[in-house]
C-alpha positions as CSV (number, residue, x, y, z in Angstrom):
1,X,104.7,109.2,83.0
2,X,104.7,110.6,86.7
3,X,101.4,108.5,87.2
4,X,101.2,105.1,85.7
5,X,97.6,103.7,85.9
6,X,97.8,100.4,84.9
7,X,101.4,99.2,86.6
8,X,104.2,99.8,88.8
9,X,107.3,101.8,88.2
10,X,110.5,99.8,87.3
11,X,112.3,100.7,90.3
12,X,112.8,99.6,94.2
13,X,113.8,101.4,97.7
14,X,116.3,99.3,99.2
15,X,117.9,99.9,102.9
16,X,121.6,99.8,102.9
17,X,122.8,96.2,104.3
18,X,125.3,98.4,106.6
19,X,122.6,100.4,108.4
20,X,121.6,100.1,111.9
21,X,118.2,99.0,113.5
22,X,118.2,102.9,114.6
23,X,119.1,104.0,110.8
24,X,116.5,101.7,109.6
25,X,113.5,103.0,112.2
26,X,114.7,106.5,111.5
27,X,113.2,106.1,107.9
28,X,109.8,105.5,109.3
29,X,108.8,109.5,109.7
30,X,110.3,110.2,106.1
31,X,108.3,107.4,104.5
32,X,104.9,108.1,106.5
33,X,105.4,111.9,105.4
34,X,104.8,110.6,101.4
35,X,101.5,109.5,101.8
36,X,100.1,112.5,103.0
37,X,101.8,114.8,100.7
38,X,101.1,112.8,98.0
39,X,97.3,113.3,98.0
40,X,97.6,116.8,99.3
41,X,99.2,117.9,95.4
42,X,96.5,116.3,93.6
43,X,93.9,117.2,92.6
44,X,90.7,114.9,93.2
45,X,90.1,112.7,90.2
46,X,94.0,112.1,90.3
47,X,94.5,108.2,91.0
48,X,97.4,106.3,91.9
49,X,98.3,102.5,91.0
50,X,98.7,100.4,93.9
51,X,97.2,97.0,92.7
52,X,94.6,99.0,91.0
53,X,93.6,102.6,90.8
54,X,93.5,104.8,94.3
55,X,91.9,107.8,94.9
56,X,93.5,110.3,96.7
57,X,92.0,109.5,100.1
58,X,92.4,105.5,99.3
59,X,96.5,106.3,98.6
60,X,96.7,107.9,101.9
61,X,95.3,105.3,103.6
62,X,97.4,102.7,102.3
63,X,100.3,104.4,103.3
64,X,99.3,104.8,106.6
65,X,98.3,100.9,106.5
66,X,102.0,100.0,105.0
67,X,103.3,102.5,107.3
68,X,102.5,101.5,111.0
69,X,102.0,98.1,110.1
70,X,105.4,98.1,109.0
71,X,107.1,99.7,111.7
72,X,105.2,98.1,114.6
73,X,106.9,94.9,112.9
74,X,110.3,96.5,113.2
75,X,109.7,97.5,116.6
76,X,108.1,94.4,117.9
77,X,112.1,92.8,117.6
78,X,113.4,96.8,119.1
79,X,111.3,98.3,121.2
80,X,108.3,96.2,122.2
81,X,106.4,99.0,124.0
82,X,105.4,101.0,120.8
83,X,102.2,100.9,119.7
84,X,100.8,102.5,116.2
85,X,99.1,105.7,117.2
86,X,95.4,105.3,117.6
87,X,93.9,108.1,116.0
88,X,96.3,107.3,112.8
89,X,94.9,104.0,112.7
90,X,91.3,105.1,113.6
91,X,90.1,106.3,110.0
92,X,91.8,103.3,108.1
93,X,89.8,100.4,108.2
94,X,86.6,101.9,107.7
95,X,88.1,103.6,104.7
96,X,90.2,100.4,103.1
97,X,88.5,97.7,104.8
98,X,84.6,97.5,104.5
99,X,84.3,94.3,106.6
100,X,86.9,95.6,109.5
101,X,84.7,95.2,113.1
102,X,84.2,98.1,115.2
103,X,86.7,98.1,118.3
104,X,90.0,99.9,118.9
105,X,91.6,101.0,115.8
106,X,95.1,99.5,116.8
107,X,94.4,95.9,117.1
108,X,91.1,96.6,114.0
109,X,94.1,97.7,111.9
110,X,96.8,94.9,112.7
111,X,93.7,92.4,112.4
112,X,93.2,93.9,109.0
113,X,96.5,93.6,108.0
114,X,97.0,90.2,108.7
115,X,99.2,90.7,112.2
116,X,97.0,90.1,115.1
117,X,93.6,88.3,116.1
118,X,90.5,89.8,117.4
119,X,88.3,88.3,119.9
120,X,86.1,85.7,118.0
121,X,88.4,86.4,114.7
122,X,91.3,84.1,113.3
123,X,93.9,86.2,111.9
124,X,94.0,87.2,108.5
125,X,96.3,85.0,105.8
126,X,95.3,87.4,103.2
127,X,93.3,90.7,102.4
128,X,92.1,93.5,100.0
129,X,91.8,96.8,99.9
130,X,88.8,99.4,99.1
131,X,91.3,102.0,97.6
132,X,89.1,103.9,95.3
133,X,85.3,104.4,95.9
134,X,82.9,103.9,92.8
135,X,82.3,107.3,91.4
C-alpha cells in the first residue's frame, strides 16, 4: 500500500559512511523538494502517517520542520552563518504548533523544535505536532 495509515514503512534512508560533510549537505535540497511534491499529487482528503494521520498541508509542514531544523544542525558544526530561511519557517508553527509565540519565525521554529530558547521560554525537551486539522 503506497499510503499506510496506521504505521511506517519497513524501510530507512541511510547516508553512505564514506560521504563528505559537502555530500551529506548536498542532500538537503533533494529531501526539502519531497515535501512539497508530495502534497502537491494528492488530492485533499489524502493523509499521510507520520505519528498519526497528516493532511496534506500538515505533511508539508513537517517536512519543512524536519528539513531546516535538520540542516541548521548540520551547519551549526560547517558553516555557522546559515540561518533557515524566514519566510520557509514563517507558516510552520502556526500550522504544527498551536501554542508557538508570535516573534520571528527562525528562532519560533527552532524553539518549537526543541533547539533554541525564546526570551522568557526554557527550551523544549519534547513536543507535538498539529498535523491534521479536525474535519
Amino acid at each position: 500500500m503506497a499510503r499506510p495509515e496506521t504505521r511506517y514503512l519497513p524501510f530507512d534512508l541511510t547516508v553512505r559512511p564514506d560521504a563528505d560533510p559537502a555530500e551529506v549537505l548536498a542532500t538537503a535540497p533533494a529531501c526539502g523538494e519531497l515535501p512539497a511534491l508530495a502534497p502537491a499529487a494528492a488530492g485533499p482528503d489524502v493523509r499521510a502517517w507520520h505519528r498519526g494521520p497528516a493532511d496534506r498541508a500538515g505533511f508539508a509542514a513537517m517536512g519543512v520542520a524536519e528539513t531546516l531544523p535538520h540542516t541548521h544542525d548540520v551547519t551549526t558544526g560547517l558553516a555557522p552563518d546559515w540561518t533557515p530561511p524566514p519566510a520557509l519557517c514563517a507558516a510552520v508553527p502556526a500550522r504544527l504548533f498551536p501554542d508557538a509565540p508570535a516573534g520571528d519565525p527562525v528562532p519560533v521554529l527552532l524553539r518549537c523544535t526543541g533547539r533554541g530558547e525564546l526570551p522568557g521560554r526554557p527550551r523544549r525537551g519534547s513536543w507535538s505536532r498539529r498535523a491534521a486539522l479536525a474535519e
